[in-house]
DRENDO-1510 file (C-alpha; in Angstrom, 1 decimal, always signed):
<recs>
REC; n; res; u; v; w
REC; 1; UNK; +91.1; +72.8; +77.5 .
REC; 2; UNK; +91.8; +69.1; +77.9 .
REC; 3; UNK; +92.7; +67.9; +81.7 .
REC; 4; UNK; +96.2; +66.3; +81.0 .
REC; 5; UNK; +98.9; +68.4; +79.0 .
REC; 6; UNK; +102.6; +66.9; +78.6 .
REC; 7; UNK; +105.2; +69.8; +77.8 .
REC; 8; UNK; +108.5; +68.1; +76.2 .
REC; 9; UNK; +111.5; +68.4; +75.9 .
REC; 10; UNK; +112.3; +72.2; +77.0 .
REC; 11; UNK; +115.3; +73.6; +79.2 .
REC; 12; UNK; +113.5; +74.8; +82.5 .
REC; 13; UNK; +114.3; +77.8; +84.2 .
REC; 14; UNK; +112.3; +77.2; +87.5 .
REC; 15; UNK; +113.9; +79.7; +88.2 .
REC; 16; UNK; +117.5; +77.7; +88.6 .
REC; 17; UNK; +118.8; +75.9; +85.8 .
REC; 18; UNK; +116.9; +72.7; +85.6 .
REC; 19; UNK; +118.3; +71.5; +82.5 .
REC; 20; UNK; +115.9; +69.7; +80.1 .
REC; 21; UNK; +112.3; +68.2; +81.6 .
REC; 22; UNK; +109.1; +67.3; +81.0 .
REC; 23; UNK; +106.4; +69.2; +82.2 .
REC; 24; UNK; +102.7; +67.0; +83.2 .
REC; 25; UNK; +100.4; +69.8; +83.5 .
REC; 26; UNK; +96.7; +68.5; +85.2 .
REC; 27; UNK; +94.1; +70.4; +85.3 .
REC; 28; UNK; +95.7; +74.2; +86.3 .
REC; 29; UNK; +98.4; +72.8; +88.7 .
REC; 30; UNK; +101.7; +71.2; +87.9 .
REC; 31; UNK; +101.6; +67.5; +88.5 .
REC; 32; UNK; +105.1; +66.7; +87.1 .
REC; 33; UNK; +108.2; +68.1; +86.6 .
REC; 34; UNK; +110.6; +65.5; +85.3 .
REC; 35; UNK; +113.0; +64.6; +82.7 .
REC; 36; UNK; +111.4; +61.1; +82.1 .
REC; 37; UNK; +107.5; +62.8; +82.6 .
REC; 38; UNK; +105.0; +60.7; +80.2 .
REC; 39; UNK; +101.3; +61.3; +79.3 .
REC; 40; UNK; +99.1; +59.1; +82.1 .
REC; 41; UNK; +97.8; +56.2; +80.1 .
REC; 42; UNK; +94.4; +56.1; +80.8 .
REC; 43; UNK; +93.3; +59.9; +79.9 .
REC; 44; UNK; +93.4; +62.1; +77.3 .
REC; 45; UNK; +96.5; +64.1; +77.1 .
REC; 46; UNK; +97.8; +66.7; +74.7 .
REC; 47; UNK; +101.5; +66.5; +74.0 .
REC; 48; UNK; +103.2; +69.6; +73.2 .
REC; 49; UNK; +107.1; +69.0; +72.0 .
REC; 50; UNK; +109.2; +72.3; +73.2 .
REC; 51; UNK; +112.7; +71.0; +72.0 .
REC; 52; UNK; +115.3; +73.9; +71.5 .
REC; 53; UNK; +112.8; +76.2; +73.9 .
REC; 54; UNK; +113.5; +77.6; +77.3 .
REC; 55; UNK; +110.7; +77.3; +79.7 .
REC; 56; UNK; +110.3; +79.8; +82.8 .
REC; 57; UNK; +107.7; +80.4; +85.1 .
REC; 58; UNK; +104.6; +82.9; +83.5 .
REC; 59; UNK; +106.1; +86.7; +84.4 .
REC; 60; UNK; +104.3; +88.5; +87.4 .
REC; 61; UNK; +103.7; +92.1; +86.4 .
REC; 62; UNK; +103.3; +93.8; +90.1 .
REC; 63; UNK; +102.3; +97.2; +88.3 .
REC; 64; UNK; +99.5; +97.4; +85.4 .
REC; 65; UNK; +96.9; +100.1; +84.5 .
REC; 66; UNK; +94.7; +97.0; +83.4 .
REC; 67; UNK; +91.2; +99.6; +83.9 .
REC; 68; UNK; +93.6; +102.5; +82.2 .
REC; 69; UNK; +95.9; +105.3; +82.9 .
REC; 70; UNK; +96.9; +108.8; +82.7 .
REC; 71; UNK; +94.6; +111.7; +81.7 .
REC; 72; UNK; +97.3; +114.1; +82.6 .
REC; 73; UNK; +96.9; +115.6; +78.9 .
REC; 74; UNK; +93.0; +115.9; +79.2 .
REC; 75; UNK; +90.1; +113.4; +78.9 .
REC; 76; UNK; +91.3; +112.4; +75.1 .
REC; 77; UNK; +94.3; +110.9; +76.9 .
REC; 78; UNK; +93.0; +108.5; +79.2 .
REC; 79; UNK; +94.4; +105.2; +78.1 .
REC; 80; UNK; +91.7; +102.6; +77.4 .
REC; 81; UNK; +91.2; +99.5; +79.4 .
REC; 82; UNK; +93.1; +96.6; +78.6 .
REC; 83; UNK; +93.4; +93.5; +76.8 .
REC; 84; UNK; +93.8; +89.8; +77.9 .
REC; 85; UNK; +96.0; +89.3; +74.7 .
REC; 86; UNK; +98.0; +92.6; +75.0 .
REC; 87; UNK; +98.8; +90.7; +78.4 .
REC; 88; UNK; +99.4; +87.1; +77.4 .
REC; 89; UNK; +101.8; +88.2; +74.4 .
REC; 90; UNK; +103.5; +89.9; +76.6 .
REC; 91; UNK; +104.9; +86.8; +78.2 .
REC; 92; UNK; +102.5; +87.9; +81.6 .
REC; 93; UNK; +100.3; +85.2; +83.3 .
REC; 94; UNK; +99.7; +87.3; +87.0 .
REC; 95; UNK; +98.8; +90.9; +87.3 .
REC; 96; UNK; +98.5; +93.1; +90.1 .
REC; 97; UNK; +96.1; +96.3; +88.9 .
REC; 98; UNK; +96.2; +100.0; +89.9 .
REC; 99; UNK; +95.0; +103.5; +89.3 .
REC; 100; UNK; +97.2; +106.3; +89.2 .
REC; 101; UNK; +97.0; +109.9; +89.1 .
REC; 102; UNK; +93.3; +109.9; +88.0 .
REC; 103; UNK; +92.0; +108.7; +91.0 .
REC; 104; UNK; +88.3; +110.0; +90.6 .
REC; 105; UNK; +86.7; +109.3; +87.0 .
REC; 106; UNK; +88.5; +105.8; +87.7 .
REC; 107; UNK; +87.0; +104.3; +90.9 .
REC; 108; UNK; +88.4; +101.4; +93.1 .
REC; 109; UNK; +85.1; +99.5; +92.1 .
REC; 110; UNK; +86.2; +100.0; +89.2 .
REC; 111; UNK; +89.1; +98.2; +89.1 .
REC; 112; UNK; +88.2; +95.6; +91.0 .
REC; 113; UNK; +85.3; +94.2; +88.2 .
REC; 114; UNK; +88.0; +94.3; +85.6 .
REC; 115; UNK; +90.2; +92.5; +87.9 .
REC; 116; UNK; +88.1; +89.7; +88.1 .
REC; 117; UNK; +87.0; +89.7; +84.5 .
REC; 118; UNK; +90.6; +88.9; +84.0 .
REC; 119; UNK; +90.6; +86.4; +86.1 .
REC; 120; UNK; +87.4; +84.8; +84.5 .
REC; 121; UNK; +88.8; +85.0; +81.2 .
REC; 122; UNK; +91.7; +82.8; +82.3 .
REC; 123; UNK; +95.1; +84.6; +84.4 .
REC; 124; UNK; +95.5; +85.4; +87.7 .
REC; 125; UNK; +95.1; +89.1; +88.7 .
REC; 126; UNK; +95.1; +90.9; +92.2 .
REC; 127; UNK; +95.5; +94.8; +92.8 .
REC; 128; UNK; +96.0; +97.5; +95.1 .
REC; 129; UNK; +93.4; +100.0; +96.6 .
REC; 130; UNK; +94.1; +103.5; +96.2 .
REC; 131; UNK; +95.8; +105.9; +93.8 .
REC; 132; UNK; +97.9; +108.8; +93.7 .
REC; 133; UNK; +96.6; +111.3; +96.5 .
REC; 134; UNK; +95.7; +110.7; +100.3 .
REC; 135; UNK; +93.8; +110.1; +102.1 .
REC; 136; UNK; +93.8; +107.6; +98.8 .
REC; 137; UNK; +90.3; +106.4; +97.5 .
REC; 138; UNK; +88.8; +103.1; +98.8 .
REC; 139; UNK; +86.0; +100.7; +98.8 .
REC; 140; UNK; +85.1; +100.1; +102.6 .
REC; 141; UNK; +86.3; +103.3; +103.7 .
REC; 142; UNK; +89.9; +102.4; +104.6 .
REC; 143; UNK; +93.0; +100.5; +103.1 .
REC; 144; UNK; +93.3; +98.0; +106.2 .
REC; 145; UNK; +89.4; +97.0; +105.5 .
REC; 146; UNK; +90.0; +96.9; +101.9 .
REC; 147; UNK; +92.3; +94.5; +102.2 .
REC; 148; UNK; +91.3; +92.6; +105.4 .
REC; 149; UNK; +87.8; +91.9; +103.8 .
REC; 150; UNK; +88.2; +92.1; +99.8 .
REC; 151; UNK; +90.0; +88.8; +98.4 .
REC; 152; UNK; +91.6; +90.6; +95.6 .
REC; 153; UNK; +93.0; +93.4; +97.4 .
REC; 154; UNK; +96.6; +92.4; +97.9 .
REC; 155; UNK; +98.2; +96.1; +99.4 .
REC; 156; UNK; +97.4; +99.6; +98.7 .
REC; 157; UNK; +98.9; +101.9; +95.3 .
REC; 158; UNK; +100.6; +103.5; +93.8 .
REC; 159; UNK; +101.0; +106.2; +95.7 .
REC; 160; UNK; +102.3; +109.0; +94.6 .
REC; 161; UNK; +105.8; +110.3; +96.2 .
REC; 162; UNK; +108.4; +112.9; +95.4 .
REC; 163; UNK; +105.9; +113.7; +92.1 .
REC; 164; UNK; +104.3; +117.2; +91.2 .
REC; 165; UNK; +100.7; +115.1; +90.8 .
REC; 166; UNK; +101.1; +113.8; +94.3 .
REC; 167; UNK; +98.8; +115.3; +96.9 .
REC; 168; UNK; +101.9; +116.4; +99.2 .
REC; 169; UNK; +101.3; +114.4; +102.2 .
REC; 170; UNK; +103.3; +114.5; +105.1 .
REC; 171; UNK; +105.6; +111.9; +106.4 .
REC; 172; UNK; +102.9; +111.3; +108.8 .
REC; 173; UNK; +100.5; +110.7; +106.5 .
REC; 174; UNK; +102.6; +108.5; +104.4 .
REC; 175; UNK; +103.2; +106.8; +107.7 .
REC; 176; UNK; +99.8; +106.4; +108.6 .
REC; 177; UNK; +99.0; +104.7; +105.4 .
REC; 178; UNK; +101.3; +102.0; +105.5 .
REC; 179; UNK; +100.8; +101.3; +109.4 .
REC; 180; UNK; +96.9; +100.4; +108.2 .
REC; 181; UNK; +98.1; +98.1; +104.9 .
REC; 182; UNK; +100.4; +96.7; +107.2 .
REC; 183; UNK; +98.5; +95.5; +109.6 .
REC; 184; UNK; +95.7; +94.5; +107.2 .
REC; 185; UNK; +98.1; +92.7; +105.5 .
REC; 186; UNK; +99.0; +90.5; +108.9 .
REC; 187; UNK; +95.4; +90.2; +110.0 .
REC; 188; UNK; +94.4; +88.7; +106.5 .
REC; 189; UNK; +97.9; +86.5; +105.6 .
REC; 190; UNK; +98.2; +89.1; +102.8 .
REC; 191; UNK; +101.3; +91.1; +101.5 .
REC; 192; UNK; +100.0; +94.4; +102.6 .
REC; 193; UNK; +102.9; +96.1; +100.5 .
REC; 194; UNK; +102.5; +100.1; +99.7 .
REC; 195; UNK; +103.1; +100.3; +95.9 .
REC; 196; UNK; +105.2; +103.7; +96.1 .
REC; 197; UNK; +105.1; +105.6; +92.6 .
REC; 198; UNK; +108.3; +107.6; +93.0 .
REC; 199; UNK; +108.1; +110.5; +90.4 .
REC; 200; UNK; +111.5; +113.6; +89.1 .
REC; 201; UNK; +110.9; +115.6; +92.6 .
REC; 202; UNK; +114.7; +116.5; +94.4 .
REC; 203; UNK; +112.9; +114.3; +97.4 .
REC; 204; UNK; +113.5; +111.2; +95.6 .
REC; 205; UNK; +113.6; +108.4; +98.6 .
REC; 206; UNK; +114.4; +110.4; +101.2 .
REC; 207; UNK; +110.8; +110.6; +103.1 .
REC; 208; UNK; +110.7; +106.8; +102.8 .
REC; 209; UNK; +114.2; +107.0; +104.5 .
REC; 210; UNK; +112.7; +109.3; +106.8 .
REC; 211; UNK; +109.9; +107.1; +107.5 .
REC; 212; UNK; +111.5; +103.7; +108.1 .
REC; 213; UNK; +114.3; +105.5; +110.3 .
REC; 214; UNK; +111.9; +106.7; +112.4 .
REC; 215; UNK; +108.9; +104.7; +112.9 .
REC; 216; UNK; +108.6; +101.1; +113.1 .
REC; 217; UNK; +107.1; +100.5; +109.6 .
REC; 218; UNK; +109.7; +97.9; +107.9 .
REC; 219; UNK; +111.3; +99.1; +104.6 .
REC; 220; UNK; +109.9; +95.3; +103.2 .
REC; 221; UNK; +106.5; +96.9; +103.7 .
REC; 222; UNK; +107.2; +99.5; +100.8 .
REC; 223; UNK; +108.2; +98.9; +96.9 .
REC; 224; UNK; +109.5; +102.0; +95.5 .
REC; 225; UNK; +109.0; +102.0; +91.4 .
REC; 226; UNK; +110.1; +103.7; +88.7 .
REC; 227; UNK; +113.6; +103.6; +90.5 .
REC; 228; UNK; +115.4; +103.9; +87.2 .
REC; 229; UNK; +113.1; +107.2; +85.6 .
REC; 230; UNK; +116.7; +108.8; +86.5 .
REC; 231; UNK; +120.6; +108.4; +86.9 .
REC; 232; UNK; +119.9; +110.2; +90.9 .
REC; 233; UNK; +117.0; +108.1; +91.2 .
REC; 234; UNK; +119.2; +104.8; +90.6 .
REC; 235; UNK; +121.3; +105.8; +93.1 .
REC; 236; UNK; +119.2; +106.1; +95.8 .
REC; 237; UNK; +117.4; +102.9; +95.1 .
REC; 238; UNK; +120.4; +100.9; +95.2 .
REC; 239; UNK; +121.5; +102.3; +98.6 .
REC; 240; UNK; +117.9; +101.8; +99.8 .
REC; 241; UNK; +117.6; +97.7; +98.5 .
REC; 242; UNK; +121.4; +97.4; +100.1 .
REC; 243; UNK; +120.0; +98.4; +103.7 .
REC; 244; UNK; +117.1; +95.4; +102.8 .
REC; 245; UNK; +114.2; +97.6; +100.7 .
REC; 246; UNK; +113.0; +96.7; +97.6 .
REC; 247; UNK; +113.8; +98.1; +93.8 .
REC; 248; UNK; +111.2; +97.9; +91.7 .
REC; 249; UNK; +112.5; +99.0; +88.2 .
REC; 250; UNK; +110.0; +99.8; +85.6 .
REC; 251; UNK; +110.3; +98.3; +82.2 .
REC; 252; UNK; +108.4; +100.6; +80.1 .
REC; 253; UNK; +110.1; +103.4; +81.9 .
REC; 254; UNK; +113.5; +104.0; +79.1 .
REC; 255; UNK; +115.3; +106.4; +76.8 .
REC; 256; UNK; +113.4; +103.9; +73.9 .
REC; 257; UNK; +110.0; +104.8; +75.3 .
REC; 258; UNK; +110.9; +108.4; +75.2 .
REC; 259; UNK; +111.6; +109.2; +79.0 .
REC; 260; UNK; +115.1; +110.5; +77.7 .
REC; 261; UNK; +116.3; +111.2; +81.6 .
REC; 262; UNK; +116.2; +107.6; +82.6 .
REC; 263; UNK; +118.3; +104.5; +82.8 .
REC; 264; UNK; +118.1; +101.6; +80.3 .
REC; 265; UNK; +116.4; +98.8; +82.6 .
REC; 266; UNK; +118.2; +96.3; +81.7 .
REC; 267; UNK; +121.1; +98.3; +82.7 .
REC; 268; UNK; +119.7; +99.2; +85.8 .
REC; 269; UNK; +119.6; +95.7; +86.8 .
REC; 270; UNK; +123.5; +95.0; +86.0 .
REC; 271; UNK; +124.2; +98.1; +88.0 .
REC; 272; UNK; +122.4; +97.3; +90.9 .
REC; 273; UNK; +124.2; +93.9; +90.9 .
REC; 274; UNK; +127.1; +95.4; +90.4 .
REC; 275; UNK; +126.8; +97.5; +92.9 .
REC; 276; UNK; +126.0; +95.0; +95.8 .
REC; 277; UNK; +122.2; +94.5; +95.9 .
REC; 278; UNK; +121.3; +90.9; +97.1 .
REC; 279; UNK; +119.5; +89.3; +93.6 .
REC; 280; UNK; +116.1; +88.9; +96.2 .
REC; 281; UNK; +116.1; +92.6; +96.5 .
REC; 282; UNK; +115.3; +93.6; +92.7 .
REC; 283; UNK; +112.0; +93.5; +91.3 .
REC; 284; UNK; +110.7; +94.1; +87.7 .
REC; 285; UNK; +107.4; +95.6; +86.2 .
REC; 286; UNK; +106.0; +97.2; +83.3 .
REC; 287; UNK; +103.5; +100.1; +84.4 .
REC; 288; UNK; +101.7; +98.7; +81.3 .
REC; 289; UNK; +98.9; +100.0; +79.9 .
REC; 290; UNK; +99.8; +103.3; +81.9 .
REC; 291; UNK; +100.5; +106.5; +79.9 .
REC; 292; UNK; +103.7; +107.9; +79.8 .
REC; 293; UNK; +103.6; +111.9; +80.2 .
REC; 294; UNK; +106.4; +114.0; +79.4 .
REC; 295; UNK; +106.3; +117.0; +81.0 .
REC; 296; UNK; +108.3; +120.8; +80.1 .
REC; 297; UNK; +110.3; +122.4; +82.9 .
REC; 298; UNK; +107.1; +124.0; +84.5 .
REC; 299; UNK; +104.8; +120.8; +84.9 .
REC; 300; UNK; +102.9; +121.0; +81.2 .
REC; 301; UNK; +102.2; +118.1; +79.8 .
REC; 302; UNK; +103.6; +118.1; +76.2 .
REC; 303; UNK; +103.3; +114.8; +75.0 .
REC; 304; UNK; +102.1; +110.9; +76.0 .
REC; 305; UNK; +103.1; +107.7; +75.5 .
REC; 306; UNK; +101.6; +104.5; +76.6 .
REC; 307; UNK; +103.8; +101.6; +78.1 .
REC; 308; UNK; +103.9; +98.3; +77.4 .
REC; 309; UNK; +104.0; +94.7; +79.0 .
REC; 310; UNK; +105.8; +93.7; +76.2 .
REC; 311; UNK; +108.8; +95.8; +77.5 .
REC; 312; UNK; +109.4; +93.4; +79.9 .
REC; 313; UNK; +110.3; +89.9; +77.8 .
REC; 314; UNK; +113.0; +92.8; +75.8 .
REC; 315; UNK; +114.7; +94.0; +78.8 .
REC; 316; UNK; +114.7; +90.3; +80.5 .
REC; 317; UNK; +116.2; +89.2; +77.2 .
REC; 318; UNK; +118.8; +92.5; +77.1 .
REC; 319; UNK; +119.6; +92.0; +80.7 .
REC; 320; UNK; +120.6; +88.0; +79.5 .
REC; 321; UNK; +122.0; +88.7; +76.2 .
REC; 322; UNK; +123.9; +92.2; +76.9 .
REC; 323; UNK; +124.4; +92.6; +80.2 .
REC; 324; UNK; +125.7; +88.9; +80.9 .
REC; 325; UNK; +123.3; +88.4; +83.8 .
REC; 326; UNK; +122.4; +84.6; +84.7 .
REC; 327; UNK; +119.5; +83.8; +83.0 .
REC; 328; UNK; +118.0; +82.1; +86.4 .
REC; 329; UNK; +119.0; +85.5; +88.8 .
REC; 330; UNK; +117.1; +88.0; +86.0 .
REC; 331; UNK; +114.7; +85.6; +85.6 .
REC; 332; UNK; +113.6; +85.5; +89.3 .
REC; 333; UNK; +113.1; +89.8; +88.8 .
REC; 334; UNK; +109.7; +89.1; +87.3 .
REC; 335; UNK; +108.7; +85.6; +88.8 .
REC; 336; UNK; +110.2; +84.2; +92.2 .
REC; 337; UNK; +110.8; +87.4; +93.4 .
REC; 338; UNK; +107.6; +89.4; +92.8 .
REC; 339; UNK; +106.1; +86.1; +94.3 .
REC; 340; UNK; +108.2; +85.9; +97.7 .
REC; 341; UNK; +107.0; +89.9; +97.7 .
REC; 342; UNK; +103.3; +89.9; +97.5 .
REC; 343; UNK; +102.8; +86.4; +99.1 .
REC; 344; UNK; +101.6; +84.5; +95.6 .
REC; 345; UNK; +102.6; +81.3; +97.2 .
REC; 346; UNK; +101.4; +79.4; +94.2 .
REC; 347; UNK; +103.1; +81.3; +91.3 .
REC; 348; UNK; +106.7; +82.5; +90.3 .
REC; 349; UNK; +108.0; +78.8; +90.6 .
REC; 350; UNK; +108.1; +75.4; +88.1 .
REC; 351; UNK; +107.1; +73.1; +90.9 .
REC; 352; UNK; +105.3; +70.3; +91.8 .
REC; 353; UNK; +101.8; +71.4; +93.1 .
REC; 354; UNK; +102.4; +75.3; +92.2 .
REC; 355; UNK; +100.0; +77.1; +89.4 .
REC; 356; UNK; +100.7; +75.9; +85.8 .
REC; 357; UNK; +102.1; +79.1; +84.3 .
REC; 358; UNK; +104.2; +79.4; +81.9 .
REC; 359; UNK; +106.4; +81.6; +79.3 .
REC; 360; UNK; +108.0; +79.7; +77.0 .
REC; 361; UNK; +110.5; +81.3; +74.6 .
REC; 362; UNK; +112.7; +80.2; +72.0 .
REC; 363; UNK; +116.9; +80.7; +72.1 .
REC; 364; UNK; +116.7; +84.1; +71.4 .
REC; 365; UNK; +114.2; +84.8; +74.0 .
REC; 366; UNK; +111.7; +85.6; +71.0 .
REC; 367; UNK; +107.7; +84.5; +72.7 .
REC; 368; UNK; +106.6; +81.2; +71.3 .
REC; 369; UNK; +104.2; +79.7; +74.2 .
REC; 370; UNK; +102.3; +80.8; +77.5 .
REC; 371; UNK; +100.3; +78.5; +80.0 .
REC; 372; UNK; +98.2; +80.5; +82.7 .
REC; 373; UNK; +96.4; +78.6; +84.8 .
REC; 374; UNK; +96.7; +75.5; +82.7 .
REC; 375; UNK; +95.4; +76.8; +80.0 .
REC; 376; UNK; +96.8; +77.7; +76.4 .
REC; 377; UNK; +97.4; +80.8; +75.5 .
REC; 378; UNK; +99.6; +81.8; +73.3 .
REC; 379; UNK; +100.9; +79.5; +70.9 .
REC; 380; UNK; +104.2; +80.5; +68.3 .
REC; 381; UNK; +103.8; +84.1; +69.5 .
REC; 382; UNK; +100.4; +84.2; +68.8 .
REC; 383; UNK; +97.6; +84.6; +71.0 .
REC; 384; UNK; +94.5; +81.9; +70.7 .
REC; 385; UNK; +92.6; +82.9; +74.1 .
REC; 386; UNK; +91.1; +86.2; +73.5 .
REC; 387; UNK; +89.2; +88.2; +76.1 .
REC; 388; UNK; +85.3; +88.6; +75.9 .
REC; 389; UNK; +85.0; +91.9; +73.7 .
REC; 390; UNK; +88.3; +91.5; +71.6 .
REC; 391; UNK; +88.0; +91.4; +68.2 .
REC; 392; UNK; +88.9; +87.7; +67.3 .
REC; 393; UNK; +87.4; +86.0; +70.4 .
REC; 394; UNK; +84.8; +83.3; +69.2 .
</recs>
């Protein structure tokens, strides 16, 4: 990739409006962001013109299956790992990886080589220790070593709540948990968040309400997910980010992708607006790559799906284009925010210094570009980075 790259000519959503500016990428950091930017004179510099194109910063997905999910239907439904292109088309530049319910013939280990094969084969990626059940599998022998000692490790999830595939821990248990990710997020200047995967139990929120009433443990330190899988669901998520929790809503999660009972994230979002929540308090992510089980009455699994990153460029466009929300407040949902969150303090911004990651789209919101790290990606919706083992990689 050359050194110097000069980006022209696009409106910038940094998140806030910037209006139109030039972008001087150097090396993998922005060096410029400016409407009279040029290409240094001395060097080598690729000029890409980005007239009529809206330029945000590259999404943060805070919830992928990147080693595979589910299982729930039998071994022929384990998803398969994924793809650096099924990511980059997706408009994704930063993932944060995770197991799930299959918490055994996926290992922690596991996920933490194909963590940092992504990162070798060009975006950023982090992830949580742990799955579903607890005590929750680990690599040193506890989540506050794991993340205390283990770069990568960024919190602890997703852990499963309020979900007939959860191991049905106590409050104390969930208590314990985030008391250690805690305070190996504080000794190690990392997030230390508890990914919470909040499943169709009558519980919903209330142990987390529970917990944060009644211990010490912040409601900042957890982020509940798949908050919109349900109309109740909704409701108790909103109340929860109003008294200063997060709300992560979960892209792939909609009455499109077959999960008939849930809310339209796009229309989750407007509600929750709507309804008070503080912009800061509303996260986005795609629990891509992850299957998507539907279940009968009794528990029986009776069909899958799998979810995809792309589901998140669609609902940030539905949220703009339908639901009349400010381009620069949904865009922060899957950039600024997710940053602030997990303590990224080089991504979710266009700024001087920060990582050079970018999603570039056209009026419409249709893909047409993505930097990570610098580097070009994806280029007229196409992707020209492939991972090691995909098919069209060099």
């Amino acid at each position: 990739k050359p050194f110097f790259t000069l980006l022209c000519g696009a409106r910038v959503f940094a998140p806030r409006d910037m209006g139109i500016q030039n972008i001087l990428i150097a090396g993998d950091k922005i060096a410029a962001v400016c409407p009279t930017a040029t290409a240094p004179t001395n060097y080598p510099c690729q000029i890409v013109d980005l007239t009529d194109c809206i330029l945000m910063p590259g999404f943060i997905d805070s919830h992928v299956h990147i080693t595979g999910g589910g299982g729930e239907g039998g071994f022929a439904t384990r998803t398969p790992e994924i793809l650096l292109s099924q990511i980059t088309t997706s408009g994704v530049t930063t993932v944060v990886g995770c197991l799930g319910t299959d918490g055994t013939t996926r290992s922690v280990i596991n996920l933490l080589a194909k963590t940092r094969g992504l990162c070798a084969e060009g975006i950023s990626a982090y992830m949580y220790t742990g799955a579903y059940e607890l005590p929750t599998p680990t690599i040193t022998g506890s989540v506050r070593s794991d993340i205390i000692i283990i770069d990568k490790i960024i919190g602890t999830g997703e852990i499963a709540m309020s979900d007939h595939r959860s191991a049905q821990p106590t409050c104390q248990e969930y208590k314990n948990l985030a008391a250690q990710a805690r305070v190996g997020g504080m000794l190690s200047s990392k997030a230390g968040i508890v990914d919470m995967h909040i499943g169709d139990g009558k519980s919903g929120l209330s142990m987390l309400f529970e917990i944060t009433a009644n211990s010490e443990i912040p409601k900042s330190q957890f982020i509940p997910t798949h908050i919109n899988r349900n109309q109740q669901l909704l409701i108790e998520g909103i109340k929860w980010a109003k008294q200063g929790g997060i709300m992560d809503i979960t892209s792939g999660v909609s009455p499109e992708s077959g999960s008939v009972q849930a809310v339209k994230p796009s229309q989750a979002a407007k509600r929750a607006l709507e309804n008070g929540v503080a912009t800061t308090n509303i996260t986005m992510s795609s629990d891509g790559n992850g299957s998507v089980p539907l279940f009968d009455a009794t528990g029986n699994t009776i069909g899958v799906g799998v979810a995809s990153q792309k589901s998140m460029l669609q609902e940030i466009r539905d949220m703009i284009k339908t639901e009349k929300i400010a381009p620069d407040t949904a865009i922060k949902f899957v950039t600024s925010n997710v940053a602030g969150i997990l303590k990224l303090s080089q991504k979710g911004q266009v700024k001087e210094s920060f990582d050079a990651d970018f999603t570039v789209v056209d009026k419409d919101f249709q893909l047409k570009h993505v930097w990570a790290r610098g580097q070009h990606m994806v280029d007229n919706g196409q992707a020209i980075v492939f991972g090691t083992f995909e098919q069209n990689s060099l």
